[in-house]
N, C-alpha and C positions, 0 to 999 in steps of 0.2 A: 101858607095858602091853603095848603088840603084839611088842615082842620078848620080853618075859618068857613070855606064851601061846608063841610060836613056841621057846622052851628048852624047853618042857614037850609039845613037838611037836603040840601044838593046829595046827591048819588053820584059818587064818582066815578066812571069804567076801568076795566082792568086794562094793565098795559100802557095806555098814554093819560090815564089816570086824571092830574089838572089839567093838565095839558088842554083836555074839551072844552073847559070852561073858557078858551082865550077867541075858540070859533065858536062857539054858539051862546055866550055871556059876557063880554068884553066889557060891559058897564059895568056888572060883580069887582072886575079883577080892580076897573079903574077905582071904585067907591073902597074897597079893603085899602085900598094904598092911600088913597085921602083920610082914611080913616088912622093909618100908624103915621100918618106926616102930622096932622092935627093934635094926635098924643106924643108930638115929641121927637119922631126920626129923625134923621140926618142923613140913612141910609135906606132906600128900599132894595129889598129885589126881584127882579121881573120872574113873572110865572113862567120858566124855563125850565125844570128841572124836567119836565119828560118832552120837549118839542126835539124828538129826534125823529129820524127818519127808522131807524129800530123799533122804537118803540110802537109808531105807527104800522109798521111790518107786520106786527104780533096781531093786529086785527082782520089778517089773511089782506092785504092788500098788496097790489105791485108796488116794485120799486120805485118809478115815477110817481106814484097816488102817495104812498109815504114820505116820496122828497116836499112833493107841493104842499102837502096837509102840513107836515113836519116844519117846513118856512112859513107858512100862512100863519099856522099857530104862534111860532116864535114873535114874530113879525109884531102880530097883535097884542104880544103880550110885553114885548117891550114899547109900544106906542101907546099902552095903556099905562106902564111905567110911568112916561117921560112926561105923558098930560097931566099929570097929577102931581109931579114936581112945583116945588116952589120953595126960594127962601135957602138958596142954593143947596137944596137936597140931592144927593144923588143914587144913582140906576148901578147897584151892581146887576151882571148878568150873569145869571146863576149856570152853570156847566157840572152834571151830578155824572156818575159813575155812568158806563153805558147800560149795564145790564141793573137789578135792585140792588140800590146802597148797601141793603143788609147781607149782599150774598159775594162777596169779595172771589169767590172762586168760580164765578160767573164772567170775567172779566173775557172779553175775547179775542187777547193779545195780542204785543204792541202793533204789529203791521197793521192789524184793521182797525185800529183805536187810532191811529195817527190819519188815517184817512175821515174819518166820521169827527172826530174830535177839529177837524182843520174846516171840515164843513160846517160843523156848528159855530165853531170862536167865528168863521167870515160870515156868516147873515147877523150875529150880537153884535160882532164889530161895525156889520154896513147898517145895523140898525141902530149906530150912538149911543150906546152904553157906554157907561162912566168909567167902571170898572170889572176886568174877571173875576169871577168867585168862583172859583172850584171848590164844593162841595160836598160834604158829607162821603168826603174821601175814604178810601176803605183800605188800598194797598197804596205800596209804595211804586211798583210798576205802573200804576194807570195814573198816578197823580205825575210822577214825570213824563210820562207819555203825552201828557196832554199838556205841560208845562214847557216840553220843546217845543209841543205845535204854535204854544201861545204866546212864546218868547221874545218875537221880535215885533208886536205890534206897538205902538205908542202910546197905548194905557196902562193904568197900574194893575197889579197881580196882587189877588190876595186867594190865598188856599185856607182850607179848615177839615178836622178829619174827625170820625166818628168813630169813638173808641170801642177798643175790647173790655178792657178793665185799666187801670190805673197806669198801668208800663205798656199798655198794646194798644196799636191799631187793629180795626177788624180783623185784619187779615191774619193774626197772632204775629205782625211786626212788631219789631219796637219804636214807640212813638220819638223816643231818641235820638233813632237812627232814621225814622222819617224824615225828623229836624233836620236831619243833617245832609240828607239828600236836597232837601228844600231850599237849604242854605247856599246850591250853585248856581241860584235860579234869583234875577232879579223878583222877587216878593214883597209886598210894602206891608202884609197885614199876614201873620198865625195865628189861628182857630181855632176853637171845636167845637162843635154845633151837635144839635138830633142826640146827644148824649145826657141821661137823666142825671137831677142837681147834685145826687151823692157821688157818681162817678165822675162829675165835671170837679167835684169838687176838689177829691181827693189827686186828680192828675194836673192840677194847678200846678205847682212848685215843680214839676216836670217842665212844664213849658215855661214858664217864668224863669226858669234856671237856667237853660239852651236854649232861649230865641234870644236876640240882643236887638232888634227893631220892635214896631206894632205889636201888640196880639190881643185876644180876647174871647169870648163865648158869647153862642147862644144857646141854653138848654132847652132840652126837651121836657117839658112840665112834668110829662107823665110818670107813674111810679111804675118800676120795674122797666125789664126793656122795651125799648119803641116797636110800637107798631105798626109792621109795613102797610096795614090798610090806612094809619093815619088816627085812628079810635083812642079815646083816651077815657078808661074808663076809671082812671084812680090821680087824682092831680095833686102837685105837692103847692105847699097853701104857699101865699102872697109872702109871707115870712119866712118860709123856706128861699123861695127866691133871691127875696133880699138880703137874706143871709149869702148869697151866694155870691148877691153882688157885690155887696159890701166887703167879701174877702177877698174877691177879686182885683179889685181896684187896690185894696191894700198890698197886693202882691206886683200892681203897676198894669193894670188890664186898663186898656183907652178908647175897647169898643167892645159893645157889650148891647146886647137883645137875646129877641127868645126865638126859638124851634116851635114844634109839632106841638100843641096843645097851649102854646101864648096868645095874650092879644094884646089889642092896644092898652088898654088896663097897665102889662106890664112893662110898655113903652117908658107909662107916663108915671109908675111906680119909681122908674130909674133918673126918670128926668128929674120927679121931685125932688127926689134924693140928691141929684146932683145941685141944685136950687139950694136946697136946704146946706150945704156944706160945701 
């Protein structure tokens, strides 16, 4: 979503970042999601990744002003979601790390992540979301933290995490041993997202070797690592991509889209492909 706004030369604010676009542009959020359902999804995801009450904080406001804003926002961005559906597509609701994905040691441990993390899953959940996606996970403490909170609700769970290098999660975990934490947790889908195509590449046979359910990727186009503003100033070309996907699937990947710097373009690159074969 934050490069799609940034194509359209939206300025995005620090702190609740897309988040604005769901209270002051709600038509944007809805026309981007018709637009990757038309080239081909199956799956969107709602512009959640900063409708927290944290996030909202950060712009010097009360705690009440940040609850309200922080549900409004979500609120709209999952009904922007779901009017855009058709042709039984579905709404994951996306749930990112509380503090910036890229700073894993920002995390602000479990007691207060189980409290914010139980308030975020109940407004996704009372707003009919299809699915949890926790996202662009960084350790292994916040991704179970929020996977107890999320455990007993009656949709499905899919996690994805955003690497260090080939054997690591951000955090310098081992993605392994994330596995393996993951693996106590009803989950129906393993990820990795926000991660450029060389490094998604080479951490394939990692996750293909230790998940025995779902899994898949979406990469981050851009060359070198991501960038927390969302900028993509080096992109790796259509062929690169489809190299990626094409090895992917050879290795048994059964979902598969793009990150920071895709568009529907590469929706409907994958769709062909699948068409074609």
């Amino acid at each position: 979503m934050g490069s799609e706004f940034i194509k359209r030369g939206i300025s995005l604010p620090s702190y609740v970042w897309s988040a604005q676009l769901n209270l002051d542009a709600p038509e944007i959020i809805y026309k981007i999601h018709q637009e990757y359902i038309e080239a081909g999804s199956n799956y969107i995801i709602s512009n959640t990744f900063r409708t927290t009450p944290r996030s909202y904080k950060k712009l010097g406001l009360s705690d009440n002003e940040s609850e309200i804003l922080a549900k409004s926002s979500l609120e709209s961005a999952v009904t922007q979601a779901r009017k855009s559906i058709k042709n039984n597509v579905k709404v994951l609701g996306s749930i990112a790390p509380l503090e910036d994905c890229y700073k894993p040691e920002l995390f602000p441990g479990i007691d207060v992540a189980k409290i914010e993390f139980s308030k975020i899953s109940q407004w996704l959940y009372d707003s009919r979301i299809d699915i949890f996606l926790l996202e662009t996970m960084n350790s292994i403490d916040e991704t179970i933290t929020c996977l107890e909170v999320i455990k007993n609700y009656d949709i499905p769970i899919w996690v994805s995490f955003v690497l260090l290098d080939e054997k690591h999660i951000l955090s310098g975990e081992l993605l392994e041993d994330a596995i393996k934490e993951v693996e106590q947790f009803n989950v129906d889908v393993l990820l990795l997202n926000c991660n450029p195509i060389n490094r998604t590449k080479i951490t394939l046979k990692t996750l293909s070797e230790h998940w025995n359910k779902r899994w898949g990727i979406y990469p981050n186009i851009g060359i070198g690592e991501p960038n927390p503003d969302g900028i993509i100033h080096n992109a790796y070309s259509d062929e690169d991509f489809m190299d990626l996907i094409e090895y992917s699937i050879s290795l048994g990947a059964t979902v598969l889209g793009g990150c920071c710097g895709s568009s529907p373009k590469h929706i409907q690159l994958i769709k062909n492909h699948l068409l074609e074969h």
